[in-house]
PDB file as gemmi writes it, atoms N, CA and C in Angstrom:
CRYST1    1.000    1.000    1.000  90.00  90.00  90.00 P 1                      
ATOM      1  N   UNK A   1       0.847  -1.176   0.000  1.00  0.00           N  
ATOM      2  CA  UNK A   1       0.000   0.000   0.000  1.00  0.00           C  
ATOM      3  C   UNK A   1       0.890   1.236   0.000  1.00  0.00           C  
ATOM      4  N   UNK A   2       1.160   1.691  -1.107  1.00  0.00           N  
ATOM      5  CA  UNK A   2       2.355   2.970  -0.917  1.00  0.00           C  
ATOM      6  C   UNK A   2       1.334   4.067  -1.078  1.00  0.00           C  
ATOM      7  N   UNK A   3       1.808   5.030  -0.202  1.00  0.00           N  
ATOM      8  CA  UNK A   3       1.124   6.198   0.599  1.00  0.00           C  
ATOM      9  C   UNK A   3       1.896   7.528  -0.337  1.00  0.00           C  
ATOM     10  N   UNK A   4       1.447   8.463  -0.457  1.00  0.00           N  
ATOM     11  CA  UNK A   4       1.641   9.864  -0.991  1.00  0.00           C  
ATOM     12  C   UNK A   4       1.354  11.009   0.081  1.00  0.00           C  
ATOM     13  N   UNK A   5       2.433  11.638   0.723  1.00  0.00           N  
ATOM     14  CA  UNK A   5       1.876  12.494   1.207  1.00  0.00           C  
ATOM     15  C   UNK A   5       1.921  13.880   0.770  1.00  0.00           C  
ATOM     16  N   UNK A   6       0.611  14.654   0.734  1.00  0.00           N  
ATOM     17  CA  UNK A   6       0.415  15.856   0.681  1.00  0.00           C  
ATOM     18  C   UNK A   6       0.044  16.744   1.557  1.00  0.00           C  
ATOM     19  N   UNK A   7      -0.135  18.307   1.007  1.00  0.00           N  
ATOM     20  CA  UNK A   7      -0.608  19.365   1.922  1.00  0.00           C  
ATOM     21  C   UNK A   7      -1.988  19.594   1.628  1.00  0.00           C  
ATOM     22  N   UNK A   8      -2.591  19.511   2.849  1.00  0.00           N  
ATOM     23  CA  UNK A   8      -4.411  19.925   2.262  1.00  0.00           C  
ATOM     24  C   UNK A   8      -4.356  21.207   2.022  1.00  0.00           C  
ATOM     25  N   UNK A   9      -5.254  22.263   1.031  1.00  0.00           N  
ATOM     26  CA  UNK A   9      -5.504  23.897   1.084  1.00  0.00           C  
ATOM     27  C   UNK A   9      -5.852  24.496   2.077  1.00  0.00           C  
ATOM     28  N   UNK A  10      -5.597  25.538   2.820  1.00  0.00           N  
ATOM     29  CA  UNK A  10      -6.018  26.277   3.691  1.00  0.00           C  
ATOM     30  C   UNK A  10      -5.299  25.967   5.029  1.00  0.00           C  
ATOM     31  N   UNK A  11      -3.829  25.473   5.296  1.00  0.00           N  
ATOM     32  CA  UNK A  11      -3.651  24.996   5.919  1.00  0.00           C  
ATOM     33  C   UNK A  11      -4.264  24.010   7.011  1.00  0.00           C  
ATOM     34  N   UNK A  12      -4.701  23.295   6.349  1.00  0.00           N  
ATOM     35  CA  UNK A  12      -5.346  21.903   6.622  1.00  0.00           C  
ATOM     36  C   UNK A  12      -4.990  20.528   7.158  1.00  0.00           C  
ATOM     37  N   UNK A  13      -3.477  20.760   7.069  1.00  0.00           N  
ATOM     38  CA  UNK A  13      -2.895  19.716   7.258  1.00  0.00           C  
ATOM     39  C   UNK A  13      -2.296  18.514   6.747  1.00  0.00           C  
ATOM     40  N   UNK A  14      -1.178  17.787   7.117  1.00  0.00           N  
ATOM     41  CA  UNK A  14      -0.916  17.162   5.847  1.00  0.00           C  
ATOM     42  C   UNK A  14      -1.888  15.849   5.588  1.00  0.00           C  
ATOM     43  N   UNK A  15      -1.938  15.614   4.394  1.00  0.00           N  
ATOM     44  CA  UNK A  15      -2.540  13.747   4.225  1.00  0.00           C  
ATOM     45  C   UNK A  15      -1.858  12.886   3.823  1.00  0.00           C  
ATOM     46  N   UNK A  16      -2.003  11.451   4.113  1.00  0.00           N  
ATOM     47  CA  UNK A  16      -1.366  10.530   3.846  1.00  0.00           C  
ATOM     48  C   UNK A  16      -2.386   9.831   2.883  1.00  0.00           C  
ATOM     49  N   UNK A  17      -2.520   9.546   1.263  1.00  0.00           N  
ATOM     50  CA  UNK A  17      -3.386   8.671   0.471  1.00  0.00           C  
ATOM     51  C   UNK A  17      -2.685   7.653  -0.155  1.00  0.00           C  
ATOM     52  N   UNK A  18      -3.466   6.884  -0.119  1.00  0.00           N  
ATOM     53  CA  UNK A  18      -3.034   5.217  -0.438  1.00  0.00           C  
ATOM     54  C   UNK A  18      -2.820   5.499  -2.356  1.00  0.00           C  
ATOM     55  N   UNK A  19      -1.821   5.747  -2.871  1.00  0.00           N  
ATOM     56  CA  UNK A  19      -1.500   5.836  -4.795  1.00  0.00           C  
ATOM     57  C   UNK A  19      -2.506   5.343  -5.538  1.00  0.00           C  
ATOM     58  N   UNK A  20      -2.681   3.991  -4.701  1.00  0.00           N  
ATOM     59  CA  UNK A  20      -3.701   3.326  -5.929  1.00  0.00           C  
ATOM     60  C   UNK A  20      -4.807   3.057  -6.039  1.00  0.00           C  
ATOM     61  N   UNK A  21      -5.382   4.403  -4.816  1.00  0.00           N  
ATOM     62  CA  UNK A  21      -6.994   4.813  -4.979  1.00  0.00           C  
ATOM     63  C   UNK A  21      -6.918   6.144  -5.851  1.00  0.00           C  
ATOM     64  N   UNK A  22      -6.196   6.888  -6.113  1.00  0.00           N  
ATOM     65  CA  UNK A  22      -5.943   7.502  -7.211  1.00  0.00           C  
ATOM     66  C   UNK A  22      -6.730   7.748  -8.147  1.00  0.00           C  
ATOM     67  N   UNK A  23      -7.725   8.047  -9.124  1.00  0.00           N  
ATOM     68  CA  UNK A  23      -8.272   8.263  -9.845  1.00  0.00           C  
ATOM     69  C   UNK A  23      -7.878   8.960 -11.084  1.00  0.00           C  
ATOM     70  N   UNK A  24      -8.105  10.256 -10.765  1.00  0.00           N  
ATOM     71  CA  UNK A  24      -7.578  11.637 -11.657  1.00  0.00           C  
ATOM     72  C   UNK A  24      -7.254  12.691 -10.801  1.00  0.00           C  
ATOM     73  N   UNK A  25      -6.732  13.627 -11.165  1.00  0.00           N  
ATOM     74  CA  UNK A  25      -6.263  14.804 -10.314  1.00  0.00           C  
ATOM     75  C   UNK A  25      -6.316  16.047 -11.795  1.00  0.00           C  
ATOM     76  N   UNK A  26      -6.899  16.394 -10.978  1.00  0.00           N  
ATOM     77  CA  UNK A  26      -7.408  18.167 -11.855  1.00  0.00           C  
ATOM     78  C   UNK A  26      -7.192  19.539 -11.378  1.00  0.00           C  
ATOM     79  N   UNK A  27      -7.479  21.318 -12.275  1.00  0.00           N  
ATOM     80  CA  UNK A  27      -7.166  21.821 -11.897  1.00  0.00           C  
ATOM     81  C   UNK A  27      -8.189  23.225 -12.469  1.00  0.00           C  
ATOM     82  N   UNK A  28      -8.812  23.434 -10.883  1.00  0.00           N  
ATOM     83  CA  UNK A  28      -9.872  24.094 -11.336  1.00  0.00           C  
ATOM     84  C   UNK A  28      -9.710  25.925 -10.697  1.00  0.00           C  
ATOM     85  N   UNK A  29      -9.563  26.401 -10.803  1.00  0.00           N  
ATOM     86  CA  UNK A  29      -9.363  27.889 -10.448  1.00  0.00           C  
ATOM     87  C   UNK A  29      -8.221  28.001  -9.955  1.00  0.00           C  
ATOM     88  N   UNK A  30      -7.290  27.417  -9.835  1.00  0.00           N  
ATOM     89  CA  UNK A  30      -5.658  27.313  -9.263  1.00  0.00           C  
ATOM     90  C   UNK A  30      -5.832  26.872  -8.074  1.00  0.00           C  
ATOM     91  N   UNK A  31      -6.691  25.790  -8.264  1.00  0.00           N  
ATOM     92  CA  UNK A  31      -6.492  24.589  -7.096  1.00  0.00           C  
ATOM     93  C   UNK A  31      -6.440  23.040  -7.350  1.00  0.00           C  
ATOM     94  N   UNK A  32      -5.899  22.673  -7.165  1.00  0.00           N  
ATOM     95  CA  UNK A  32      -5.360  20.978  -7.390  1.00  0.00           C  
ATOM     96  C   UNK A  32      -6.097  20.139  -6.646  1.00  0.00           C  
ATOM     97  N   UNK A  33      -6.901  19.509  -7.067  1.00  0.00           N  
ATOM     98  CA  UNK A  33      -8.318  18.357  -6.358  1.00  0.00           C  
ATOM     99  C   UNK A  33      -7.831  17.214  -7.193  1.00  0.00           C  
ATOM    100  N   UNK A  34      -7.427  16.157  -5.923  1.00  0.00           N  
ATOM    101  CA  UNK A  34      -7.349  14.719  -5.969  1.00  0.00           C  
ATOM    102  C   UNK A  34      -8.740  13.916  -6.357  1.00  0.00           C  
ATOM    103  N   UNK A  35      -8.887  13.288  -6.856  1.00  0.00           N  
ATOM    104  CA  UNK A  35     -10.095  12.331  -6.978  1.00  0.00           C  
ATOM    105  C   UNK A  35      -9.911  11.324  -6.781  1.00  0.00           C  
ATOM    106  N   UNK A  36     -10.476  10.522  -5.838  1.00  0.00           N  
ATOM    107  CA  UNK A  36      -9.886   9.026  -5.059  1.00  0.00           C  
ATOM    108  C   UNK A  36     -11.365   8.035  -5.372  1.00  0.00           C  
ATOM    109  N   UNK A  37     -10.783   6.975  -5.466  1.00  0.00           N  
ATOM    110  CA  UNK A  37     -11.825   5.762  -5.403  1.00  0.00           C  
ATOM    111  C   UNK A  37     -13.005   5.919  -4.796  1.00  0.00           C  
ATOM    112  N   UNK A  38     -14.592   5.907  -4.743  1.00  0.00           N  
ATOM    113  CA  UNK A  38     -15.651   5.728  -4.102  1.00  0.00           C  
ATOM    114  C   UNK A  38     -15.735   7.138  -3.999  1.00  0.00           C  
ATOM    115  N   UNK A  39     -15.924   8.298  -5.068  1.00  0.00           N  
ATOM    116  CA  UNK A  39     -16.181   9.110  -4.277  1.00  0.00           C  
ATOM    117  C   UNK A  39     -15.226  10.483  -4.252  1.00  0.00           C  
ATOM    118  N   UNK A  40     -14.495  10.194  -3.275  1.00  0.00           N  
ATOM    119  CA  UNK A  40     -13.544  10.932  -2.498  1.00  0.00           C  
ATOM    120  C   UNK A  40     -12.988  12.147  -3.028  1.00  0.00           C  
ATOM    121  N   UNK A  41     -12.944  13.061  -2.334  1.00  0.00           N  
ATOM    122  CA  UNK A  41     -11.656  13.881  -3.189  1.00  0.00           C  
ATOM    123  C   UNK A  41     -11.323  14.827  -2.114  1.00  0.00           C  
ATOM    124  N   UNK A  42      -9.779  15.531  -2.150  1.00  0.00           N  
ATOM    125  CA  UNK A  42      -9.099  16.607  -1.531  1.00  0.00           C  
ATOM    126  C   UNK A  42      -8.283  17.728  -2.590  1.00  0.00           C  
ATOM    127  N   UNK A  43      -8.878  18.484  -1.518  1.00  0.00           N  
ATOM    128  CA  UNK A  43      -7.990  19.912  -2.346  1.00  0.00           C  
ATOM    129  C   UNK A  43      -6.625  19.875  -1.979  1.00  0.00           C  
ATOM    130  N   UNK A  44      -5.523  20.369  -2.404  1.00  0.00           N  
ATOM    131  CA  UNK A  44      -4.063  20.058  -1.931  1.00  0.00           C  
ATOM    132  C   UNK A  44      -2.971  20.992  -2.805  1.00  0.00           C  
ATOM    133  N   UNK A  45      -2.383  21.416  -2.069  1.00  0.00           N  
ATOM    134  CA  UNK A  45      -1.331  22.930  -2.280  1.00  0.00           C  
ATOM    135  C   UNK A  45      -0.448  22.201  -3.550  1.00  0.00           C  
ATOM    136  N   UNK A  46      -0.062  20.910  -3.480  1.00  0.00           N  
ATOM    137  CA  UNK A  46       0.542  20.760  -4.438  1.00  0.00           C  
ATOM    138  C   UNK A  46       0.041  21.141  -6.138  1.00  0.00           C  
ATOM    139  N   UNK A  47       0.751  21.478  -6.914  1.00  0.00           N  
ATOM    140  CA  UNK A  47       0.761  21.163  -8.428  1.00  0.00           C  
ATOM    141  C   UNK A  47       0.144  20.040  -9.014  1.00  0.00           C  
ATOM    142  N   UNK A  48      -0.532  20.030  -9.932  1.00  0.00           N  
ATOM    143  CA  UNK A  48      -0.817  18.578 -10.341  1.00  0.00           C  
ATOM    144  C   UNK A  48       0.314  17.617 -11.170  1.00  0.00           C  
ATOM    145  N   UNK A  49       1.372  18.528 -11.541  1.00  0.00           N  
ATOM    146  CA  UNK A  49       2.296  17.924 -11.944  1.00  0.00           C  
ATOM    147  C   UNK A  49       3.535  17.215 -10.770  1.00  0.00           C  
ATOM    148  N   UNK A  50       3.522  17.783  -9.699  1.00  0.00           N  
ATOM    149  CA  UNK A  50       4.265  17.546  -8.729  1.00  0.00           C  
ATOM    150  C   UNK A  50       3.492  15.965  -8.073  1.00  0.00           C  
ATOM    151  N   UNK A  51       1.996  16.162  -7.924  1.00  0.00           N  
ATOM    152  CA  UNK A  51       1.328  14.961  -7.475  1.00  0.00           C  
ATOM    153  C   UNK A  51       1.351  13.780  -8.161  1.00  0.00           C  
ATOM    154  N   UNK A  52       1.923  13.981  -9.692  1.00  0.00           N  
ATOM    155  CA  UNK A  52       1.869  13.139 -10.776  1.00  0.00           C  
ATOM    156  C   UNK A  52       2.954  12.298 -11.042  1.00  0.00           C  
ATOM    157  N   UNK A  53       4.432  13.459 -10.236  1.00  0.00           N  
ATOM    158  CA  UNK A  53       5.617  12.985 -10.552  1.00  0.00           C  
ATOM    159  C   UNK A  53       5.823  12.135  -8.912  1.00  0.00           C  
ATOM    160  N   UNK A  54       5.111  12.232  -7.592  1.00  0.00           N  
ATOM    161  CA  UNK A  54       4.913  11.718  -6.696  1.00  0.00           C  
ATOM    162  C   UNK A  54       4.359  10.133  -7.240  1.00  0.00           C  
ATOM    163  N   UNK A  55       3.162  10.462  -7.948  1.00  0.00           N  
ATOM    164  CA  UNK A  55       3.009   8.208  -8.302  1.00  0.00           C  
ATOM    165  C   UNK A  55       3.472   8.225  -8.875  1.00  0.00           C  
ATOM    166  N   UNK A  56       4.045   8.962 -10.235  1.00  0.00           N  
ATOM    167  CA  UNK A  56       4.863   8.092 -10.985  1.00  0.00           C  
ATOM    168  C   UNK A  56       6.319   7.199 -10.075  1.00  0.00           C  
ATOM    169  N   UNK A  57       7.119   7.901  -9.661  1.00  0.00           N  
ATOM    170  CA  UNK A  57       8.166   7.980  -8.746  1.00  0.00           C  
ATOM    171  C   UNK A  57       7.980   6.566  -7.478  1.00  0.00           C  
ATOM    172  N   UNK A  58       6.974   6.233  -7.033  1.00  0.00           N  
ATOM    173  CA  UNK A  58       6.414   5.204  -6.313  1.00  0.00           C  
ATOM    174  C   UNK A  58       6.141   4.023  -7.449  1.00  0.00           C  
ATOM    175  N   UNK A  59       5.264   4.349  -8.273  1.00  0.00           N  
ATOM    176  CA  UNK A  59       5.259   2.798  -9.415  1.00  0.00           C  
ATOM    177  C   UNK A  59       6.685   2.485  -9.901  1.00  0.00           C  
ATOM    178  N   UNK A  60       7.685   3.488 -10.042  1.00  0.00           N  
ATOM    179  CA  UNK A  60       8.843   3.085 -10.492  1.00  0.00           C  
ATOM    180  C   UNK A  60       9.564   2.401  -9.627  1.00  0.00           C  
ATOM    181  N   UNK A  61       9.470   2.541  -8.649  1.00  0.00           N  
ATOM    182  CA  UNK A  61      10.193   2.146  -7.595  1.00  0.00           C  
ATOM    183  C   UNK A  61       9.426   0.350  -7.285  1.00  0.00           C  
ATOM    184  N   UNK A  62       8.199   0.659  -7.359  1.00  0.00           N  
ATOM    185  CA  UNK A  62       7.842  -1.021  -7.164  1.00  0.00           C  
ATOM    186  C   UNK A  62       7.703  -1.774  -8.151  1.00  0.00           C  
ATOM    187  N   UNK A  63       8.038  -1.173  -9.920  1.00  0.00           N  
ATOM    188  CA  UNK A  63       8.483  -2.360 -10.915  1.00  0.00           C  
ATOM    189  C   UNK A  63       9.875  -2.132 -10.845  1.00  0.00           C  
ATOM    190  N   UNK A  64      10.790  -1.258 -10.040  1.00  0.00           N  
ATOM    191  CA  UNK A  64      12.135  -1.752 -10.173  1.00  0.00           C  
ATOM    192  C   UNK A  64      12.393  -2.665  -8.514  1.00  0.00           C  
ATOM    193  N   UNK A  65      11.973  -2.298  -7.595  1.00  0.00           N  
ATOM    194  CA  UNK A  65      12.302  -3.700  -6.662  1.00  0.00           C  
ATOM    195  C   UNK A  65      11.467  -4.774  -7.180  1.00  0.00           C  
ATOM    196  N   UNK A  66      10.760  -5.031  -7.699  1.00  0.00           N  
ATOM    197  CA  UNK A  66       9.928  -6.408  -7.865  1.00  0.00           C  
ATOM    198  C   UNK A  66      10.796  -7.008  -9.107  1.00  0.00           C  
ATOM    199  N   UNK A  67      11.998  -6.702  -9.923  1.00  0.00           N  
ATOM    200  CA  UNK A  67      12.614  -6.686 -10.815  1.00  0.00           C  
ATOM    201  C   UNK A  67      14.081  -7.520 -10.276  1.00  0.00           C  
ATOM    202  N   UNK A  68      14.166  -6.775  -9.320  1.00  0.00           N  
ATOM    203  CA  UNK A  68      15.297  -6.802  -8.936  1.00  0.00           C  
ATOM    204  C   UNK A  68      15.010  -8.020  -7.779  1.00  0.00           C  
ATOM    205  N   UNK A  69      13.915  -8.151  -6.749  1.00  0.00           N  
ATOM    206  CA  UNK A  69      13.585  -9.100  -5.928  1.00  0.00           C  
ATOM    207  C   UNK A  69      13.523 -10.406  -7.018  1.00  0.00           C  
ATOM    208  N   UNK A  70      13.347 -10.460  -8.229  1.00  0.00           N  
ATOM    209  CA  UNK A  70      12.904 -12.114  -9.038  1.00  0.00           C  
ATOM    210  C   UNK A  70      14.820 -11.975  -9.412  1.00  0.00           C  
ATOM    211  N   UNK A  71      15.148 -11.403  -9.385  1.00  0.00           N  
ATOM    212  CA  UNK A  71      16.452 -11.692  -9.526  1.00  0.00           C  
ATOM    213  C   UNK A  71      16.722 -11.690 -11.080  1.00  0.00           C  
ATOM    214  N   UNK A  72      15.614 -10.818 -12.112  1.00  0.00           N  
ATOM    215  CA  UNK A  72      15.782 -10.516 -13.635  1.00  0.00           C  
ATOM    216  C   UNK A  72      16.757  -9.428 -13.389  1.00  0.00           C  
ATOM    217  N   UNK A  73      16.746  -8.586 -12.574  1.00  0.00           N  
ATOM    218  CA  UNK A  73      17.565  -7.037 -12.846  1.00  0.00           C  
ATOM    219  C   UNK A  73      18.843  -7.649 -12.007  1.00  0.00           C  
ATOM    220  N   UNK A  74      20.184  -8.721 -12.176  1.00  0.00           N  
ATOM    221  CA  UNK A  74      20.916  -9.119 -11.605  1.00  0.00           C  
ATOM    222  C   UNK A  74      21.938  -9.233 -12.569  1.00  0.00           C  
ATOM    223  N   UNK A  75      23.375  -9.085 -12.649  1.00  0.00           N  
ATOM    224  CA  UNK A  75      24.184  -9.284 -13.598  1.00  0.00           C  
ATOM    225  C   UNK A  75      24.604 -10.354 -14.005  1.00  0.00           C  
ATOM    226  N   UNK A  76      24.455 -10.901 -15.044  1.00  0.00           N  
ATOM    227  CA  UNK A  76      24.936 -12.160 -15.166  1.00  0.00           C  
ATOM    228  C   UNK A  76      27.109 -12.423 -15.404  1.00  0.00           C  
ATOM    229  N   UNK A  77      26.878 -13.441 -15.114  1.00  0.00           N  
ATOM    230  CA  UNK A  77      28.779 -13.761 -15.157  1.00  0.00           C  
ATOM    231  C   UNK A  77      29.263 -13.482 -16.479  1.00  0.00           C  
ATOM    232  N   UNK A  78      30.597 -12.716 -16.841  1.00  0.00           N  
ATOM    233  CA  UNK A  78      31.073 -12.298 -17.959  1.00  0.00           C  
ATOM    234  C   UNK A  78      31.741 -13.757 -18.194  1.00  0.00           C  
TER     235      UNK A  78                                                      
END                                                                             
């Protein structure tokens, strides 16, 4: 369950959201609204490009350990 944390608007506080309830993230009067699974959504100080490069940055990271855990991303003997 890899977590993203952001800043809510209005000093709100920070949040912790689970990546892969994720939906879409949009940008409506120069505010950045998350859209989460069932529903959900938060306003949040970040950029939508900054929130974007946040999951991307997490999926990369779990197809390169899951890569590297099967032992494909390993060097073979010269």
């Amino acid at each position: 369950m890899p977590l993203i944390k952001l800043n809510r608007i209005n000093k709100g506080g920070e949040i912790l959201i689970n990546s892969e309830h994720v939906v879409f993230i949009e940008t409506e009067a120069k505010t950045t609204t998350v859209h989460l699974s069932d529903g959900l959504l938060f306003s949040v100080e970040e950029a939508p490009g900054a929130v974007a490069n946040k999951l991307e940055e997490i999926e990369t990271a779990r197809i390169k350990n899951a890569i590297l855990g099967s032992g494909l991303g390993a060097k073979s003997p010269a």
